[in-house]
C-alpha positions in Angstrom: 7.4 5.4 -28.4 9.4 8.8 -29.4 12.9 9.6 -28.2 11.7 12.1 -26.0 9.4 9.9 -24.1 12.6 7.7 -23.6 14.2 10.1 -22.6 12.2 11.6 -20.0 11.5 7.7 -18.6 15.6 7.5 -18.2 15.5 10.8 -16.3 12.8 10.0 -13.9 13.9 6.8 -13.3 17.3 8.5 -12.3 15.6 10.8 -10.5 13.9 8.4 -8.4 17.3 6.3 -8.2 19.7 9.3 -7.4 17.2 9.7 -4.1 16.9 6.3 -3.2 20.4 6.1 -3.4 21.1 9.2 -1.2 18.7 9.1 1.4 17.5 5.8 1.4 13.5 4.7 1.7 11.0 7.3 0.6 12.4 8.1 -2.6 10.2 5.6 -4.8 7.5 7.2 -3.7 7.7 10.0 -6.4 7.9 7.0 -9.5 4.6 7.1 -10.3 4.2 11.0 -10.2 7.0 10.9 -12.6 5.7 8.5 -15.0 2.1 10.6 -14.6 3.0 13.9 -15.3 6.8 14.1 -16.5 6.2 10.3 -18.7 3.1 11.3 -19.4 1.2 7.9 -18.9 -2.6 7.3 -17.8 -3.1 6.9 -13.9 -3.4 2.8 -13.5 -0.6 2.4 -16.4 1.8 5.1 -13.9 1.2 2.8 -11.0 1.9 -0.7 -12.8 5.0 0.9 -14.3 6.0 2.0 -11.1 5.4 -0.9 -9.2 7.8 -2.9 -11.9 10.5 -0.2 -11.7 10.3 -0.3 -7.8 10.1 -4.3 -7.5 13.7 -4.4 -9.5 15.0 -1.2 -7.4 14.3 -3.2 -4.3 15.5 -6.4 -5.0 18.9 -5.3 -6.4 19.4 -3.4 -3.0 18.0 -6.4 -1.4 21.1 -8.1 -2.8 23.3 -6.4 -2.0 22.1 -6.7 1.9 22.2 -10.3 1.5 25.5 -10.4 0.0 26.6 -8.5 3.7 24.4 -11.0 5.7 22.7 -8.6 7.1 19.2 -10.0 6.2 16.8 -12.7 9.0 15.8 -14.8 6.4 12.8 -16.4 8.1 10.5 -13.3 9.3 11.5 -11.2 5.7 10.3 -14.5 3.7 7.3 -14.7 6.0 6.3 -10.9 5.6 6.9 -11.3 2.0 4.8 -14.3 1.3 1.7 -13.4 3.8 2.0 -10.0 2.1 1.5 -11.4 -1.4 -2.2 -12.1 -0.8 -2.9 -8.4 0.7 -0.6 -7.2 -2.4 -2.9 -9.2 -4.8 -6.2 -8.1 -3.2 -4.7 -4.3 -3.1 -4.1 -4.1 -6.7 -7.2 -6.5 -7.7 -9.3 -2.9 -6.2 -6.7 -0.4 -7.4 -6.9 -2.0 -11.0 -10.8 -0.8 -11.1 -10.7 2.2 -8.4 -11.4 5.2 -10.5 -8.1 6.7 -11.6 -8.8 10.0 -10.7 -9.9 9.4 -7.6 -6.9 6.5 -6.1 -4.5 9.6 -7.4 -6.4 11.7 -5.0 -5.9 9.2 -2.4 -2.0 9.0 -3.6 -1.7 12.0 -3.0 -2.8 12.3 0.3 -0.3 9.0 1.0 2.7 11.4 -0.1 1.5 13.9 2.7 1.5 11.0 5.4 4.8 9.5 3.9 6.4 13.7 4.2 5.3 13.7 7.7 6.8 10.3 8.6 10.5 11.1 7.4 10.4 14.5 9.0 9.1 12.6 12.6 11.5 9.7 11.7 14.5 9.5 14.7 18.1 8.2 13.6 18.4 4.7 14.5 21.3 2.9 16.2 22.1 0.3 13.6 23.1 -2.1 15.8 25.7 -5.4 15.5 25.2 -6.4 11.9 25.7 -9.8 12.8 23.7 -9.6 15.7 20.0 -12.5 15.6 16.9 -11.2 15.5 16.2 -9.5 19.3 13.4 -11.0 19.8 11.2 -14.1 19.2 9.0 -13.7 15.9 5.0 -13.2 16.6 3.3 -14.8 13.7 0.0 -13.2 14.1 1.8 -9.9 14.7 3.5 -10.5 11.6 0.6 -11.8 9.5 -1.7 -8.8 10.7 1.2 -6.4 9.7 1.9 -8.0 6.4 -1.4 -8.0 5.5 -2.1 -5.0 5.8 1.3 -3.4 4.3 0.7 -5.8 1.2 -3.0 -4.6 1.1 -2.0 -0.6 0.8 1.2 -1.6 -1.4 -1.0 -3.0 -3.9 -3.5 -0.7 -3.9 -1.3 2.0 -4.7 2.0 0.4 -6.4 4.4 1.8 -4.1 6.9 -0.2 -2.3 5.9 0.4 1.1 9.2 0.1 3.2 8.2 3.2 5.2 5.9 0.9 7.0 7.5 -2.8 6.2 10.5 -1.6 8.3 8.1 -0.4 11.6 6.0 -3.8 10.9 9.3 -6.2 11.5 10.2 -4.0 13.7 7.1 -4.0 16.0 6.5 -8.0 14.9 10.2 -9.6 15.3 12.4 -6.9 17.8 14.8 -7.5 15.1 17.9 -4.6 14.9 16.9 -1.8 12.8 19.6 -2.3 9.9 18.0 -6.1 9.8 14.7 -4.6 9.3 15.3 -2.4 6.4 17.5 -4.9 4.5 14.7 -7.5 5.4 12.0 -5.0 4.4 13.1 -5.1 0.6 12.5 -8.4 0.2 8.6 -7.4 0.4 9.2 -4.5 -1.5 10.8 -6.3 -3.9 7.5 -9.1 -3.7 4.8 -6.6 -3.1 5.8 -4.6 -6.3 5.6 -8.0 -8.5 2.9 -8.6 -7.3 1.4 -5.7 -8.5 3.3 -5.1 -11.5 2.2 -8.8 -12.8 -1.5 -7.9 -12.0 -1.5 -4.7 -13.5 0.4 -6.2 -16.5 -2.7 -9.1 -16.7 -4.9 -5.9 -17.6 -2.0 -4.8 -19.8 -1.6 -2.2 -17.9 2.5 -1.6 -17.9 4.1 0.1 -20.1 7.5 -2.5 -20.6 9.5 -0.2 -23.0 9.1 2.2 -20.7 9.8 0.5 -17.7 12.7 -1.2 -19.1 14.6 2.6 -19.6 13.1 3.5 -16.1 15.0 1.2 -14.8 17.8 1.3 -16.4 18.1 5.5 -15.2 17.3 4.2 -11.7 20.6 2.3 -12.0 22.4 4.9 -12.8 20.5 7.2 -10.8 21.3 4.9 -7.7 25.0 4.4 -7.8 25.2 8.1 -8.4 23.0 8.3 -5.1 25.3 6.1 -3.2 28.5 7.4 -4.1 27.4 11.1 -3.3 26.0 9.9 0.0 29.4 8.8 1.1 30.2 12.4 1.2 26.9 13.8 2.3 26.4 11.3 5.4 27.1 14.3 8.1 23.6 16.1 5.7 21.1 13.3 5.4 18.8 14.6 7.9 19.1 18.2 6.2 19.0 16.3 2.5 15.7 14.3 4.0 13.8 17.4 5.0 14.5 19.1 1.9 13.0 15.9 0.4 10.0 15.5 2.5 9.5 19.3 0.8 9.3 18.4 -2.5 6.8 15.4 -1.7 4.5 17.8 0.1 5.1 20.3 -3.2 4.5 17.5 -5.5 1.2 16.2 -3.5 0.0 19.6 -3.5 0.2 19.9 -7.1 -1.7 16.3 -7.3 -4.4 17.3 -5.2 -5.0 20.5 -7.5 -4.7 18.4 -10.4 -7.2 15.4 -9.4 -9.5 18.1 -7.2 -9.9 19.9 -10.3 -10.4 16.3 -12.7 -13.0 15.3 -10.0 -14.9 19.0 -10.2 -14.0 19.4 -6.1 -13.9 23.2 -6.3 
């Protein structure tokens, strides 16, 4: 691996942590873009990376929302473990999908994760300390973490943007138990994947290693900024949502054109 391969993988993995870090969910969804066209690694070996880089992004936030007790232990281990088995089926079919063709699908993903943040409300966070406000549905909760698990696998992303709605919708827990909750799955989900894609060797480790390492960096840098920014995060999200809708549209030209569309 040459020094500017490195180098690139510590910029995108900033990249990826710097947004994460400012605006919170969403921003992983750009890792394996990164690692496809900026990295420069083959379609499946983008999305095992990824999935690796995100797992470790989530569970170090995850952490540090423990650490505040602000995560409901018992419905975020039960999303995370029902959600295993949809995770492992997911990447099991992404592993032998047609590269060109799950990108296409990736792509149009980004377009439906763009239109989500731009819909997506502010949320009262709620008491902190404050139960779960509701009692916990466990077919509500299988059914949702099946089929988050199922789509995180298939295309090694994290999958908060829906893990959050799904314990919301299954538990009536408060929202800022939800999304530190949620990254306990992410955190899972992307194992999952990342060992699965990693059976087929299918991950690049050097390159996940300095990944992560930039999405470290990349994160606190996120963080500290969005101290300062917090009055701007719904003006910093839609400028966001922009670039995923600029970046799918470059995907679809690029995997159209691969798959002889037009």
């Amino acid at each position: 691996m040459d020094v500017t391969t490195s180098v690139l993988a510590v910029l995108s993995g900033s990249a990826v942590g710097f947004v994460l870090g400012l605006i919170g969910g969403g921003g992983s969804i750009l890792a394996t873009p990164l690692l496809l066209y900026v990295v420069g690694l083959e379609p499946h070996a983008a999305i095992g990376t990824g999935a690796l880089a995100v797992s470790v992004n989530a569970f170090a936030n995850f952490a540090g929302y423990a650490r505040a007790g602000r995560v409901r232990w018992r419905p975020a281990i039960l999303f995370a473990v029902i959600g295993i088995v949809g995770a492992a089926i997911g990447s099991s079919l992404g592993k032998v999908f047609d590269g060109q063709r799950l990108l296409l699908l990736f792509a149009i993903l980004m377009v439906v994760v763009g239109v989500l943040m731009l819909r997506r409300k502010p949320q009262p966070v709620g008491d902190p300390n404050m139960v779960a406000g509701g009692r916990i549905s466990v077919p509500k909760v299988t059914g949702a973490a099946l089929s988050v698990g199922l789509l995180s696998g298939f295309f090694g992303i994290g999958g908060g943007f829906l893990i959050v709605p799904g314990l919301l919708f299954s538990t009536g827990m408060p929202m800022i138990a939800a999304v530190a909750s949620s990254l306990l799955s992410v955190g899972t989900f992307g194992l999952t994947t990342a060992v699965n894609y990693a059976l087929s060797g299918l991950v690049a480790w050097g390159i996940a290693a300095e990944y992560i390492l930039g999405g470290l960096a990349g994160g606190f840098l996120g963080m500290r900024l969005a101290a300062h920014l917090s009055t701007r995060k719904a003006a910093l999200t839609r400028v966001f949502a922009g670039i995923i809708f600029v970046v799918a549209a470059y995907m679809l030209w690029r995997t159209a054109g691969a798959l002889h569309l037009w």
